[in-house]
C-alpha positions as CSV (number, residue, x, y, z in Angstrom):
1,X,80.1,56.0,78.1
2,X,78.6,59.2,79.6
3,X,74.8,57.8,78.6
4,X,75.3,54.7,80.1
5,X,76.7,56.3,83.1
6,X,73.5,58.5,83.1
7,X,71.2,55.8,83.4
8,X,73.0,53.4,85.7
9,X,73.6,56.4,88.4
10,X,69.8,56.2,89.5
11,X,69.5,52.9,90.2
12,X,72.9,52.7,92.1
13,X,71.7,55.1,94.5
14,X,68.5,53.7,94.6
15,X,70.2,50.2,95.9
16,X,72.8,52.1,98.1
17,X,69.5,54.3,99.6
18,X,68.1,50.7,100.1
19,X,71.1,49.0,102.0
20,X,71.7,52.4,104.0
21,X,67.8,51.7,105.4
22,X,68.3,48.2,105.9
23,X,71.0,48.5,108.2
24,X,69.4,51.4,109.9
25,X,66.3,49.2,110.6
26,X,69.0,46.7,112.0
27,X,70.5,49.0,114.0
28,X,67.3,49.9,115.3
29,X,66.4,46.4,116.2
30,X,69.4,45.9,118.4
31,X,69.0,48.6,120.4
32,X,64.8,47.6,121.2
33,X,66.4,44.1,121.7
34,X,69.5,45.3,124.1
35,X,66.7,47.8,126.2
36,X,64.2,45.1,126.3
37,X,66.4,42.7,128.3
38,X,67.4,45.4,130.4
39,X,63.8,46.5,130.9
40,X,63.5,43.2,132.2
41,X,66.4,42.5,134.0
42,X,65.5,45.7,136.2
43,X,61.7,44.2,136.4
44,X,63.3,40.8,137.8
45,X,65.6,42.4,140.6
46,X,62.1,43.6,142.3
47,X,62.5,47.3,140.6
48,X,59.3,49.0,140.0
49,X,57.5,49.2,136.0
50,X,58.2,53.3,136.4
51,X,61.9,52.6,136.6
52,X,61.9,49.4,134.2
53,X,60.2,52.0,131.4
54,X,62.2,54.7,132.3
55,X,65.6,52.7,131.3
56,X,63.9,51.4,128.3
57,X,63.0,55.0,127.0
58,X,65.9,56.2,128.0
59,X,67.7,53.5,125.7
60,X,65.2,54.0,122.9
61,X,63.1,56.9,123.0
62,X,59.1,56.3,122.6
63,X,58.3,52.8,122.2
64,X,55.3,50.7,123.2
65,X,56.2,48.3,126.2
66,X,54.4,45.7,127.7
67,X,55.3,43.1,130.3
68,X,54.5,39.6,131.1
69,X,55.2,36.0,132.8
70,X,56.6,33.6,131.0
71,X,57.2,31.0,133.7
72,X,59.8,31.8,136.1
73,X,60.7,35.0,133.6
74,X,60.0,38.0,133.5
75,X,59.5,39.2,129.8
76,X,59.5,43.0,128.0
77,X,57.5,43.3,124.9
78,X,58.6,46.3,123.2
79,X,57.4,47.7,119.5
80,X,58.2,50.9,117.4
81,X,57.6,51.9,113.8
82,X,60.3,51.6,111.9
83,X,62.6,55.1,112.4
84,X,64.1,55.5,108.8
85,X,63.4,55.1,104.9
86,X,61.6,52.9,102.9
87,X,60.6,50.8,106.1
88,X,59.0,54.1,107.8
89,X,57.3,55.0,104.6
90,X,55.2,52.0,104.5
91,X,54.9,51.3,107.9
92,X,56.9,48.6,109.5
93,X,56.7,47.9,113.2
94,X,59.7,46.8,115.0
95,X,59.2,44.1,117.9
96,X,61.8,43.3,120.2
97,X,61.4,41.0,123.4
98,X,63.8,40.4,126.4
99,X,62.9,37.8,129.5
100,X,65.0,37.2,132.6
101,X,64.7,35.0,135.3
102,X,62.6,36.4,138.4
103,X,64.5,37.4,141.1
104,X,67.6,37.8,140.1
105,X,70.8,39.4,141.1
């Protein structure tokens, strides 16, 4: 019992490690996504791109941002490597992208 223990205790944590980064990852995702549309909801009530990136730091720390027109909406481009385990180890970039309509309230 104790040898089979011994060898199935790696590869338990191994998979737990892996789900712990996965939902880190998430997490991280949600948070780009939730400062994104903020980014540009402050873009489309008229407020300046110093203030827009401001929030979005704020929000998310150092992340790439980029704006554009998509239409009638104003859209935040945002993208970070990947802030935890296996994902930051081999690189992964995490985009996020919010729009909202110009001239808003």
């Amino acid at each position: 019992m104790t040898a089979e223990f011994a060898a199935l205790m790696p590869a338990v944590l191994l998979i737990l490690a892996c789900c712990l980064a996965a939902v880190t990852v998430i997490g991280q995702q949600v948070r780009m996504t939730d400062a994104a549309a903020d980014g540009a909801r402050t873009l489309a009530r008229g407020d300046g791109v110093d203030r827009a990136t401001a929030r979005v730091r704020q929000s998310v720390g150092d992340v790439a941002i980029g704006t554009d027109r998509d239409g009638d909406f104003i859209c935040v481009r945002l993208s970070a490597p990947a802030s935890f385990g296996p994902a930051a180890l081999i690189g992964v970039t995490i985009t996020a992208r919010g729009c909202a309509l110009a001239g808003g309230q």
